[in-house]
C-alpha positions as YAML, in Angstrom:
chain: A
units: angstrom
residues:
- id: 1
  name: UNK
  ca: [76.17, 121.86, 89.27]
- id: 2
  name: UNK
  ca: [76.90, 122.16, 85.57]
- id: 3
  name: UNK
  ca: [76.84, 119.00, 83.27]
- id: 4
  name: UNK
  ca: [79.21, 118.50, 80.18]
- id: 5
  name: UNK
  ca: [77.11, 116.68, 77.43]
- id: 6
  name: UNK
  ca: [78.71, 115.29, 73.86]
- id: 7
  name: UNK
  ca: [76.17, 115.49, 71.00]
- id: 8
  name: UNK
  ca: [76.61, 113.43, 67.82]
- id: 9
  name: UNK
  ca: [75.52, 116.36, 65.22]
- id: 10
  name: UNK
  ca: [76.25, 114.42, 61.80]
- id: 11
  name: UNK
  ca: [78.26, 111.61, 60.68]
- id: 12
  name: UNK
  ca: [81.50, 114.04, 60.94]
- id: 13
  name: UNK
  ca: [80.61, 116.47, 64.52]
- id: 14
  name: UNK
  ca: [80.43, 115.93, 67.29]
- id: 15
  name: UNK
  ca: [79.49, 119.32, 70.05]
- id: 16
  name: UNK
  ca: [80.15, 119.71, 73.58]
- id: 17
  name: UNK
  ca: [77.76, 121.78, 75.68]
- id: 18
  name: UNK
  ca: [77.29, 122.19, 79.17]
- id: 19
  name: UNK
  ca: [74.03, 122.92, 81.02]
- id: 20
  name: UNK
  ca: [74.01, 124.72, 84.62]
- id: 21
  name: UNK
  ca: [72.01, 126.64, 86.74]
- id: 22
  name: UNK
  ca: [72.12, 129.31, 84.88]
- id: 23
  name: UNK
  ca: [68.70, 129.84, 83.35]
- id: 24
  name: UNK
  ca: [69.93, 130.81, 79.83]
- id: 25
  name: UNK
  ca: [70.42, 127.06, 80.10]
- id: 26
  name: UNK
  ca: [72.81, 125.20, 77.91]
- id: 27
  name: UNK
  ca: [75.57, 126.73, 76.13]
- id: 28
  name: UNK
  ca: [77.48, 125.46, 73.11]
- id: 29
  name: UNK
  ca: [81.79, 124.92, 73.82]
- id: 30
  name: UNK
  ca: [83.01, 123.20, 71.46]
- id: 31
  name: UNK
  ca: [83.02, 121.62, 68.35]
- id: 32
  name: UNK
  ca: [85.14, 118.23, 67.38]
- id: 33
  name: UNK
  ca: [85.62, 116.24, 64.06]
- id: 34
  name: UNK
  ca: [85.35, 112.72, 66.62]
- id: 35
  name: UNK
  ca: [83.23, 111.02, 69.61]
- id: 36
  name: UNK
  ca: [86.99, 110.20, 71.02]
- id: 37
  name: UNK
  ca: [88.22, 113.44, 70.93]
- id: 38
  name: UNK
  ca: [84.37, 115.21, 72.09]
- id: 39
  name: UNK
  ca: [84.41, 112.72, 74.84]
- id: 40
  name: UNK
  ca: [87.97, 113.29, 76.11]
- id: 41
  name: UNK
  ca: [87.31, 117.35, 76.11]
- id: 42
  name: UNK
  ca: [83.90, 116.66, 77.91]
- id: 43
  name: UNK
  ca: [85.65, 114.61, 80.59]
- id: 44
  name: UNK
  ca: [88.60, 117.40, 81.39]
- id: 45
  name: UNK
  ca: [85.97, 119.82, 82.09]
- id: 46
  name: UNK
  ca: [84.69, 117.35, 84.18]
- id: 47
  name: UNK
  ca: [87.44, 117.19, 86.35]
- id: 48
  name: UNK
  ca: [88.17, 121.13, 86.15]
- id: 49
  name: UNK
  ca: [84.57, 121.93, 87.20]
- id: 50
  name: UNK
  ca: [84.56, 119.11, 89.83]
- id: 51
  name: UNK
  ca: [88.15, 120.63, 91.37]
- id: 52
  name: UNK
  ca: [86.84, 124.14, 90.95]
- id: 53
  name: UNK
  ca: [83.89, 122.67, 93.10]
- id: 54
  name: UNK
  ca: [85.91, 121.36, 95.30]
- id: 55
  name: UNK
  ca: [88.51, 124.57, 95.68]
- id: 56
  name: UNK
  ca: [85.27, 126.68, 96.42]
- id: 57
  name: UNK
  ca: [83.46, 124.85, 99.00]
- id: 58
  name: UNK
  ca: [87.12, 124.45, 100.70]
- id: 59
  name: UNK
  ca: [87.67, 128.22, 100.59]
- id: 60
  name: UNK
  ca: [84.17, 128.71, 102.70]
- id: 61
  name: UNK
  ca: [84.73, 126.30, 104.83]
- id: 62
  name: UNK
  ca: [87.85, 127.92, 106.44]
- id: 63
  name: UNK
  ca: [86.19, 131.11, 106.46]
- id: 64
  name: UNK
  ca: [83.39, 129.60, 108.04]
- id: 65
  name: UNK
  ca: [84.14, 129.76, 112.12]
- id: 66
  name: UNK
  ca: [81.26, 126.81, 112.29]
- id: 67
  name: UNK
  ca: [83.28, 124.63, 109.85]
- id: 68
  name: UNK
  ca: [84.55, 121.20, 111.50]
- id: 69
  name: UNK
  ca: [88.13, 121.20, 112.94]
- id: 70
  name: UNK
  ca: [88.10, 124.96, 113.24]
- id: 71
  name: UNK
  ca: [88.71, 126.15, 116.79]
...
């Protein structure tokens, strides 16, 4: 599961990083001149790693012959 955290760094920064599984741990992905638009980015990636959650456990699932409603 990865997590998308905004970071005030001064009165005029604000950072996005996200922290996975990965064991490098977290990783720095943006920079933005305001909490609005820091929190806005964080939230897309939100939803795109959410969907891209989604997409993959719904791509094993009907590969998977034990998967419900598979006959």
């Amino acid at each position: 599961m990865l997590t998308d955290d905004v970071t005030a760094t001064g009165p005029k920064s604000f950072q996005v990083s996200v922290t996975g599984p990965d064991p490098r741990g977290t990783s720095l992905i943006g920079d933005f001149g305001s909490l609005h638009e820091a929190e806005a980015f964080a939230d897309q990636m939100r939803v795109i790693d959410a969907d891209r959650s989604h997409s993959a456990w719904s791509r094993n699932a009907c590969h998977n012959p034990a998967a419900p409603g598979e006959t």
